[in-house]
C-alpha positions in Angstrom: 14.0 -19.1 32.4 11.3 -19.8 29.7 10.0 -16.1 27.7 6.3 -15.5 27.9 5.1 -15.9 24.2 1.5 -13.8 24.5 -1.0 -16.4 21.8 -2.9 -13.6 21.2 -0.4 -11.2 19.8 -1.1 -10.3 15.9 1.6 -11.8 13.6 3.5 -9.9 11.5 2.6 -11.8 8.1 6.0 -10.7 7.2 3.6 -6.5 6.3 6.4 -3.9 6.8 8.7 -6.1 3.8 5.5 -6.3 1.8 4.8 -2.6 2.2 8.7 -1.9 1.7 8.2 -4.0 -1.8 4.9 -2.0 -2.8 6.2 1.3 -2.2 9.6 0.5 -4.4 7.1 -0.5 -7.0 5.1 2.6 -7.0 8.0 4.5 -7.0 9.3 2.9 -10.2 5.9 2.7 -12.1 5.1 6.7 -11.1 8.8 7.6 -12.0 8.9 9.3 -8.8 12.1 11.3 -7.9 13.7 10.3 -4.3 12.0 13.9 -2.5 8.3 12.3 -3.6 6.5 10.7 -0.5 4.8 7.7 -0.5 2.0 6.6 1.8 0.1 3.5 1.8 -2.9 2.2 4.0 -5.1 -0.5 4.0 -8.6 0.4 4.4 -12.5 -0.8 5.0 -14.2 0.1 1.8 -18.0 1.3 2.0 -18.2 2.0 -1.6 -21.1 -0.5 -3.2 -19.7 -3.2 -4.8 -16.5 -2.5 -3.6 -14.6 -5.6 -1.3 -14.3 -5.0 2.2 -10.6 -3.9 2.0 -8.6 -1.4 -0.2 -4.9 -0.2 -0.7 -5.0 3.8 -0.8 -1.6 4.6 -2.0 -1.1 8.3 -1.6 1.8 10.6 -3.5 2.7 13.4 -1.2 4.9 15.7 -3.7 6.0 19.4 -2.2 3.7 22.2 -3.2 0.5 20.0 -4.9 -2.2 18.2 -3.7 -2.0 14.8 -2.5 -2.5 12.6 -5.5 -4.4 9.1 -4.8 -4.8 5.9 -6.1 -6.7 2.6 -4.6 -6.6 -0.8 -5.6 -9.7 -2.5 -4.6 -7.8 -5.8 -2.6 -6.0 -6.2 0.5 -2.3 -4.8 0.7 -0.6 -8.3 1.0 -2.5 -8.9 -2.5 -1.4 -6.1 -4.4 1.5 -7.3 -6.9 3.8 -5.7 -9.1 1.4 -5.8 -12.3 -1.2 -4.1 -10.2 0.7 -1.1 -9.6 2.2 -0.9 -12.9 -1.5 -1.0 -14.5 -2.7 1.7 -11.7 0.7 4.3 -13.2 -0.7 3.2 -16.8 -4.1 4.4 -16.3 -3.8 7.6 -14.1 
């Protein structure tokens, strides 16, 4: 008997290693200790000028405010340099 692949399902484009990779990265650039949270999402920008998709990387550290950051590109774009130059500048 022959599995029923469904055409229409989303691929993976290989997303939970790519955020896996991104969130090691921010980890590193941020020197964040192993308690620190780490929360990415991509979403539709509506800021002018902005593209149509960000990254929103959010640091969820016990007892402060949620600290976040966006890159301004599509999470399967974001590379290490981009991270390291987002820990530089905050």
């Amino acid at each position: 008997m022959t599995a029923f692949i469904n055409p229409l399902k989303p691929r993976s484009r290989g997303i939970p290693q790519k955020i896996a990779e991104i969130k090691g990265w921010v980890r590193t650039a941020f020197a964040l200790e192993e308690g620190v949270a780490i929360s990415l999402s991509e979403l539709t920008c509506r800021d002018e000028g902005c593209p149509d998709v960000e990254t929103v990387i959010g640091l969820l550290r016990e007892g402060h405010p949620i600290e976040v950051h966006r890159l301004h590109m599509p999470l399967t774009e974001v590379s290490e340099a981009d991270v390291r130059k987002l820990a530089a500048g905050s």
